[in-house]
Residue, then its C-alpha position, 0 to 999 in steps of 0.5 A: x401223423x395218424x399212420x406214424x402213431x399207428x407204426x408205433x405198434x406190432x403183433x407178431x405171434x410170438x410176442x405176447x401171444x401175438x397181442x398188440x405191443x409197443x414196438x420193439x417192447x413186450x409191453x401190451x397196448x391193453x396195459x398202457x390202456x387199463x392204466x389210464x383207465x384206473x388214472x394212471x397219469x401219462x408221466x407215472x407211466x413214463x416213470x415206470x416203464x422208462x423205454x416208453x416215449x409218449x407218442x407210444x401212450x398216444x399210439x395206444x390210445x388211437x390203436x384202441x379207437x382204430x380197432x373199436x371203430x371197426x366193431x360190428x355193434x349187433x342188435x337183438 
């Protein structure tokens, strides 16, 4: 299931300046992300961009931890 969410999102370096989006879209994964952040709700964000499904929110959500748990955490 985790890998099916995860096909949901492309980079290619000529979209979006190579960005993660929404496959098949021009729509960043960080817009989906900043949205819910400010409390955009998962349906005004279905409303507004109609092509979206909400395993695209879910594949945003978890492309965003995928790539946090990767982060190197640096002490000084």
């Amino acid at each position: 299931m985790k890998t099916k969410l995860l096909n949901r999102i492309e980079t290619n370096p000529v979209i979006m300046f190579g960005k993660p989006v929404i496959k098949g879209s021009r729509l960043p994964v960080e817009i989906i992300l900043e949205k819910l952040a400010y409390g955009v709700t998962e349906d005004e964000i279905l409303k507004e961009y109609p092509f979206l499904k909400k395993e695209d929110i879910k594949a945003a959500l978890l492309y965003a931890a995928r790539t946090l748990s990767l982060e190197e955490v640096m002490q000084a």
